[in-house]
BAZAZA-360473 format. One record per residue (C-alpha): residue in one letter; y, z, x. Coordinates in pm, whole numbers, padded with zeros to 5 digits, always signed. Layout:
BEGIN
AYZX
...
END
This chain:
BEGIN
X+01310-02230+08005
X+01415-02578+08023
X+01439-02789+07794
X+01458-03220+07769
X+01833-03149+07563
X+01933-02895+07804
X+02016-02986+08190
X+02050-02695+08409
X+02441-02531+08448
X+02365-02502+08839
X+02059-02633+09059
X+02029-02485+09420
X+01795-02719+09626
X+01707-02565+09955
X+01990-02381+10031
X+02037-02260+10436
X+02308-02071+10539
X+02287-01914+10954
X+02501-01788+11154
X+02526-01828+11538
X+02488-01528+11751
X+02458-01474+12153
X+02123-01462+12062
X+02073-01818+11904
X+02118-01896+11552
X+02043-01616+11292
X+01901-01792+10939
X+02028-01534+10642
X+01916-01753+10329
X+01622-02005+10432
X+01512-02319+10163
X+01631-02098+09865
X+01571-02301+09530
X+01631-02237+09194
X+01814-02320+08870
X+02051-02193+08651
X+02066-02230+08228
X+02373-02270+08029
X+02454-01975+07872
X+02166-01829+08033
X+02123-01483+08309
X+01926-01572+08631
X+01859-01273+08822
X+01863-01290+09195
X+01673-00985+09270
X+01616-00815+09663
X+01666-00508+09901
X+01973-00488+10081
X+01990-00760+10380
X+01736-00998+10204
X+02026-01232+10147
X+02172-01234+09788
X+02532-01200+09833
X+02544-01472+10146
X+02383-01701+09898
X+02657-01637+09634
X+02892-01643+09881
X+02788-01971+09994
X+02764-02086+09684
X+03144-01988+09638
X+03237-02133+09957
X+03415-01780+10060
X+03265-01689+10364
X+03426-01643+10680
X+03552-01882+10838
X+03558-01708+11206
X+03171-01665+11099
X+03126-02053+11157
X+02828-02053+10914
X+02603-02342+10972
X+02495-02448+10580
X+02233-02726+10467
X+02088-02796+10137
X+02267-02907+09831
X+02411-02695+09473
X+02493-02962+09222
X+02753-02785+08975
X+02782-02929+08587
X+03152-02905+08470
X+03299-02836+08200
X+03368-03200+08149
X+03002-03278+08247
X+03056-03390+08590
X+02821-03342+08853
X+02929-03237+09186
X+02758-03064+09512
X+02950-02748+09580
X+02857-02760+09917
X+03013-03076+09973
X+03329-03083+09752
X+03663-03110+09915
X+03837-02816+09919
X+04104-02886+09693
X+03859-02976+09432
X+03648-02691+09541
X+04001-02455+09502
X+04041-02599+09155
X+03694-02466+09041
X+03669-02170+09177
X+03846-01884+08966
X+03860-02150+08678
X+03506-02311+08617
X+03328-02111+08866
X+03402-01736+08897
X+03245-01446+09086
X+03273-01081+09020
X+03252-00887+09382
X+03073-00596+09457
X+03353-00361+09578
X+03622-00367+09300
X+03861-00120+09538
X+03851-00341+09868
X+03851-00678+09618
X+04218-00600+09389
X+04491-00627+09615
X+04659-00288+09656
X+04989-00365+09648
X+05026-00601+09321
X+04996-00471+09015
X+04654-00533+08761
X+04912-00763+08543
X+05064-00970+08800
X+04646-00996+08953
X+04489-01127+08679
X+04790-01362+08566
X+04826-01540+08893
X+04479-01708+08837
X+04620-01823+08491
X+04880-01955+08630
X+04758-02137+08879
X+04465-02285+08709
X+04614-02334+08318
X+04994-02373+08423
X+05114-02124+08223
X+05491-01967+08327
X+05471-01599+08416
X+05551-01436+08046
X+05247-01637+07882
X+05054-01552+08194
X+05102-01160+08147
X+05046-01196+07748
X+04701-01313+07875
X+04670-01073+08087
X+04705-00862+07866
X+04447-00980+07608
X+04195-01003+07882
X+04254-00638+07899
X+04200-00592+07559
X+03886-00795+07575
X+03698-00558+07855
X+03764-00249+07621
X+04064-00100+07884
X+04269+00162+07668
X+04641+00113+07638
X+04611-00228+07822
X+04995-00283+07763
X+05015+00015+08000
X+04729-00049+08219
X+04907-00374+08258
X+05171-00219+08503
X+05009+00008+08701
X+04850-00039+09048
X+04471-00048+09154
X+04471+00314+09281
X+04562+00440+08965
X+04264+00332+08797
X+03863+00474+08803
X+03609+00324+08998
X+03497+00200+08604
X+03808+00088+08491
X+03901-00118+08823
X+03523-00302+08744
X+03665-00350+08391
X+03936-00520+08614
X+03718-00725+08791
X+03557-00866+08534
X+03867-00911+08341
X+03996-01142+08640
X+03687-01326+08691
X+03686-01408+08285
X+04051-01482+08282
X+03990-01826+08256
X+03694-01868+08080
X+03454-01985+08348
X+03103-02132+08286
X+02949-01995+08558
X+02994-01630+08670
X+02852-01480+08965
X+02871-01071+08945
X+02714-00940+09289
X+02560-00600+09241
X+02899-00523+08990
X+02770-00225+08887
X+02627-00085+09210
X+02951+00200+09263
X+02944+00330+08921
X+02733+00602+08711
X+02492+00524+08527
X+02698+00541+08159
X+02951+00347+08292
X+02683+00108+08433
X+02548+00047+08079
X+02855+00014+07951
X+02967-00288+08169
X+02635-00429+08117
X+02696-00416+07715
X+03021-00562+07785
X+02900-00867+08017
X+02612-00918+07779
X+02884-00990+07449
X+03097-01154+07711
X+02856-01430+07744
X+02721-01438+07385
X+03090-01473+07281
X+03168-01781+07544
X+02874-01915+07608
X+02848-01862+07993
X+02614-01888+08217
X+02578-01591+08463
X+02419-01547+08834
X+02314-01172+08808
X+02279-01035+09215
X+02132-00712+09235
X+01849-00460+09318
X+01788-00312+08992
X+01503-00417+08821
X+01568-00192+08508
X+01879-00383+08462
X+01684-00734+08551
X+01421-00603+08266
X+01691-00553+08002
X+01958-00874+08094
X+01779-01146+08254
X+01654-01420+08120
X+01479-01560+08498
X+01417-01390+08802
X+01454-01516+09129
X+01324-01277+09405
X+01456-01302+09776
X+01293-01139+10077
X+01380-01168+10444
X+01578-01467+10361
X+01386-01637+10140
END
């Protein structure tokens, strides 16, 4: 709950996103509100299609741009340095220099989302680099303790090797290993256990869970789990048809 000390990490205020179609404009999030704690879970909770990961990916600014998405509504951000800005409004070079750094989103498809044909090392240390300015041997030693931090064995190792050569729980591991690499304070995972068994699942839960105790995140939870949302959430938001 809120609190007069504590002001919200992220407020979404009637967020629209459509998309035009031969058939007229097709509205896939409709006057979605709601608020977001620091160091606090919201859940955004709905069936397939209802419209969770276009709002995160709104939210991120990442969706197509060939999809000429028609957006309206406002998401004022809190930095790290207690600025307030509207993500949906931000210049994209400012909006570049958040995203990865303050703002950070685990995807839901960990095989199509790693790039196949760099290696997990040289992945997670070109977001260090760009976004801390560290050269490329400091980059890789935090790659490397990011590794370390998700619980990957031999990390040194792991380090080298390519996407493909990983599990479908390991490459998560990844995933959330480049989305924490520079300690954001606001991390999106959509549905970022959806692909994996349920032992791995809890696992990655555990693991996001002492993540966030440990830094002090806030986190965006998407998915249609409500066992999960039971055990990790500390608000629900529920979407249907849109809304």
């Amino acid at each position: 709950m809120t609190t007069a000390t504590s002001s919200p990490r992220l407020v979404v205020d009637s967020l629209s996103t459509s998309f035009p179609t031969e058939d007229g404009l097709i509205r896939s999030v409709a006057d979605v509100s709601f608020a977001i704690q620091p160091g606090k879970t919201t859940a955004l909770v709905g069936e397939s299609g209802s419209g969770k990961s276009v709002t995160s990916l709104t939210l991120m600014r990442l969706l197509p741009r060939t999809a000429n998405a028609q957006v309206s509504g406002g998401a004022r951000f809190v930095t790290r340095e207690g600025k307030d800005v509207d993500l949906l409004t931000l210049p994209e070079r400012e909006m570049r220099a958040l995203r990865g750094n303050q703002l950070s989103m685990i995807f839901q498809e960990p095989m199509t989302s790693l790039n196949p044909v760099f290696t997990i090392g040289e992945q997670i240390a070109e977001s260090v680099r760009l976004h801390k300015g560290l050269d490329r041997q400091a980059a890789l030693a935090h790659a490397k303790r990011m590794l370390d931090l998700v619980e990957i064995p031999a990390a040194a190792q792991r380090l080298h090797e390519y996407p493909h050569q990983l599990s479908g729980g390991m490459r998560q591991r990844v995933m959330i290993a480049l989305a924490m690499a520079c300690d954001p304070t606001l991390l999106i995972a959509d549905e970022p256990t959806t692909a994996l068994d349920v032992t791995i699942q809890a696992q990655i839960l555990v693991l996001m869970h002492r993540l966030q105790a440990e830094t002090g995140m806030s986190i965006l939870f998407i998915t249609h789990n409500l066992g999960v949302v039971a055990h990790h959430a500390d608000d629900v938001v529920v979407m249907y048809a849109g809304r």
